[in-house]
N, C-alpha and C positions, 0 to 999 in steps of 0.2 A: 504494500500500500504506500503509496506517495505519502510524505510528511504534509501535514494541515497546515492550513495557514495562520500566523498569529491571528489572537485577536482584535479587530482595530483595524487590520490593513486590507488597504485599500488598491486593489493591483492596478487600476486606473492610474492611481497617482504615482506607484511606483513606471510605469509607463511614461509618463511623464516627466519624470526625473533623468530616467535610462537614456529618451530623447535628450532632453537639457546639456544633461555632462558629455552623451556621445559629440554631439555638434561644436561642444566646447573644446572636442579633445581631437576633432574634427580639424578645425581650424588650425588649432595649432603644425599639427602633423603636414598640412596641405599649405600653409601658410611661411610658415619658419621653417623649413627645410633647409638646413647649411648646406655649402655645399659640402662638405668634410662631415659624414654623419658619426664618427668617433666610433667604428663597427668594434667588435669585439665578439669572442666566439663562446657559446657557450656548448653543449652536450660534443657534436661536432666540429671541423672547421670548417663545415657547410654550415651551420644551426648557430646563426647568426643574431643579436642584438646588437641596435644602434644607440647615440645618445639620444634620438628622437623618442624611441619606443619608452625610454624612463621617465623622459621627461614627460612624454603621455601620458603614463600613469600614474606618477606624482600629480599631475593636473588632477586628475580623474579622481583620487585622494581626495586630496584638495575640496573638491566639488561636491562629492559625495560627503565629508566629514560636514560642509556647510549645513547642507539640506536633510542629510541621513544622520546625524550625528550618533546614535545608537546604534548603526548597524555597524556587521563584519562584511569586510574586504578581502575575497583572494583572487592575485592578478598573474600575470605570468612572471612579471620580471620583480626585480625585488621590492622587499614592501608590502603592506599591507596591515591590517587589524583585525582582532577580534569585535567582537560585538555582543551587545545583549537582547537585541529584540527578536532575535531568530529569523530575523530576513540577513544576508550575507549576498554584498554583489560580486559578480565573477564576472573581469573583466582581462580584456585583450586590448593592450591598448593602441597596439598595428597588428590585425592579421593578415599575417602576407607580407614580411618584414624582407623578404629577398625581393621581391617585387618592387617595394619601395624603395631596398639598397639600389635597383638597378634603374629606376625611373620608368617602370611597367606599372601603367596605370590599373591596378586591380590589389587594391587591398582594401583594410576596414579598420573600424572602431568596433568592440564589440561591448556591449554593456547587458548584462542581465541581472537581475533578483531573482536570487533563489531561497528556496525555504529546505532544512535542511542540511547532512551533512557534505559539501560540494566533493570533498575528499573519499566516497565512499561511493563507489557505482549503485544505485538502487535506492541510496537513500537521501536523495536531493530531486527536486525538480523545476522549474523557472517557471516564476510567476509574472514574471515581465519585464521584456528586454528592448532593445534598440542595435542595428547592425547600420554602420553609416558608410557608406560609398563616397568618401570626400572629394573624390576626381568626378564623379558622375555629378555628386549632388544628391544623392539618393536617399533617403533614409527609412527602412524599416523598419517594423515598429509591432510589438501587443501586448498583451496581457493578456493573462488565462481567462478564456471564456469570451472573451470579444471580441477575437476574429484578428485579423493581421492585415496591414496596412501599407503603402509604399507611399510616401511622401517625397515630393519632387518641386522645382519652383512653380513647377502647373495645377499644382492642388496634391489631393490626396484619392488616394482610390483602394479600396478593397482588394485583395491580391486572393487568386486561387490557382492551383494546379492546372497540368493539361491533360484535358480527359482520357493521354494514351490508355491502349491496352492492349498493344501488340510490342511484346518485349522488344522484335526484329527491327521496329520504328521506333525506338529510345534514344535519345539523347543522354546521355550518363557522363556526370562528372566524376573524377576522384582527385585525390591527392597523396602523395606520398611523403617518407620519413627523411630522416637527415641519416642516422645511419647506414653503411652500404649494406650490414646485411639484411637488416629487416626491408632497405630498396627493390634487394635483390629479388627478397621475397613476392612483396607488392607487384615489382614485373610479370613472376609469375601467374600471380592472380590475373595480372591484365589481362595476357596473353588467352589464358582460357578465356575471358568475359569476351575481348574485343569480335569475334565472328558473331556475337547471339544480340548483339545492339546495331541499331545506326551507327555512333560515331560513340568517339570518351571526347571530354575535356577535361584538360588540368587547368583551371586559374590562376590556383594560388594560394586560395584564403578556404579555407571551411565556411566560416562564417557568411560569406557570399554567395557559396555554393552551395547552401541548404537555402538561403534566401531566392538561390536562381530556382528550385525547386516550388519554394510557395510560389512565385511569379509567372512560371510557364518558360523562363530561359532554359531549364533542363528540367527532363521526365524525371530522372534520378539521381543519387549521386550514395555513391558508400567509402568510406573511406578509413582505416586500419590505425591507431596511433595517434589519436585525441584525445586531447586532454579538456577537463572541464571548459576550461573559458574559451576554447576553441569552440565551441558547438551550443552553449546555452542559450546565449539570446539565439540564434538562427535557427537551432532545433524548436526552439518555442514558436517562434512566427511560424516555421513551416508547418508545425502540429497546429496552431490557430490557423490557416492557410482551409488548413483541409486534408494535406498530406499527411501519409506514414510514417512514421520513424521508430527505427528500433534494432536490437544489441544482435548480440552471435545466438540469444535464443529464444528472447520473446521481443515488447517492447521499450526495452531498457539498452538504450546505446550502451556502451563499455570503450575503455582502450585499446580492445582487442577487435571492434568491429563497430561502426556507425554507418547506418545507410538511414535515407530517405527515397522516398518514392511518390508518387502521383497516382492515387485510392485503387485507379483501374492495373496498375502496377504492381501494387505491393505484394500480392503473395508470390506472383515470379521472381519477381526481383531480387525480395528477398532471401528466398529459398537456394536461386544461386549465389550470390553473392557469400553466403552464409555457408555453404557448402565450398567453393572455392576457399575462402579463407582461410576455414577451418586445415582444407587439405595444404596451402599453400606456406601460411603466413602463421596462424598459430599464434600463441601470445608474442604482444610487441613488449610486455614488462610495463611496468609501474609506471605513472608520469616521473616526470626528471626533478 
């Protein structure tokens, strides 16, 4: 069972908030770009952090301590707090930080509320997040129970999935790890998936590629080695969307396996995906 929500909250407002800080941290990112981003390697010396991406999430900090004062913080890069009101944001504050390193317009802000433990697969789930496309202008957007939204300088509009249901006419995203051997793995997987779809794409960013999902820019997307703040707010709009989402054995993404799908999709999709995996790729390990 999904952890309950406090008493008191209101995922509207948190909604609201996840907007606020995402745009703030938005601007920054898309705005102040040095040219000398201060890279530095972390897991890998592919799996890359810039001085931008701290400095994003210090904002985000920042922003969130303003307005959230009682709640807890887990982000990717360092930093962070505890909390006491049982809501905890999980944020990303570039995902897609090689993209950015390279001046490839495809990354995000990711901001979500979640209730629960973020650290513990199954025992967390988002109650309302924000995914911001700074280069497009984009910004995504729900809360639990109210459906998901894409906000652009044209207004705002309802987003939903594409009615596929012929695996053979899919569109399917994924993305892959920084290590070479769980890469190697993931290729694998490709390779079997690639003849039983249309096309794959790799973006970049998770977070934009469960959001291409609620939107209709992809049928699906699955992807091996996510970690929380990778996938909360996006998993949430795509699940308010209308879309599928779910783990290596029911609907609970995990580390070791995150897909999305579009309703007339999901039980094919899944079931391979889920099936290759397992044979291919197998645990990718703990977040880092």
């Amino acid at each position: 069972m999904p952890p309950e929500l406090p008493a008191g909250t209101d995922p509207a407002a948190l909604e609201a908030v996840a907007c606020t800080v995402a745009r703030a941290a938005g601007r920054l990112v898309r705005d102040e770009r040095p040219d000398d981003l201060g890279v530095t390697a972390k897991s890998t010396r592919t799996d890359v952090v810039t001085e931008m991406d701290q400095r994003s999430q210090e904002l985000l900090l920042d922003r969130l301590a303003a307005l959230r004062p009682d709640d807890a913080v887990l982000g990717e890069e360092e930093g962070g707090r505890e909390g006491t009101s049982g809501v905890t944001w999980v944020v990303d504050p570039i995902d897609g930080t090689t993209n950015y390193l390279y001046g490839v317009p495809a990354y995000a802000v990711s901001v979500a509320a979640v209730v629960g433990d973020p650290t513990v697969p199954g025992h967390w789930s988002p109650v309302a997040g924000a995914v911001l496309d700074p280069e497009r202008g984009e910004l995504y957007h729900a809360h639990l129970g109210g459906g998901a939204s894409l906000t652009t300088a044209a207004g705002t509009r309802a987003l939903r999935p594409r009615p596929t249901t012929d695996l053979a006419l899919a569109l399917v995203g994924t993305g892959f790890g920084y290590a070479a051997d769980v890469r190697r793995r993931q290729a694998r997987l490709l390779v079997d998936l690639l003849p039983r779809v249309r096309d794959i794409r790799r973006h970049g960013s998770a977070a934009l590629d469960l959001c291409a999902v609620a939107s209709g820019r992809l049928d699906g997307y699955y992807e091996t080695g996510l970690n929380p703040w990778d996938r909360a707010a996006g998993e949430l709009v795509a699940t308010e969307a209308g879309a599928v989402v779910g783990g290596p054995a029911d609907e609970v993404p995990t580390r070791d396996l995150t897909w999305a799908a579009a309703p007339g999709l999901a039980v094919e999709l899944s079931a391979l995906v889920r099936e290759l995996a397992a044979r291919h790729v197998g645990s990718v390990g703990e977040p880092r």
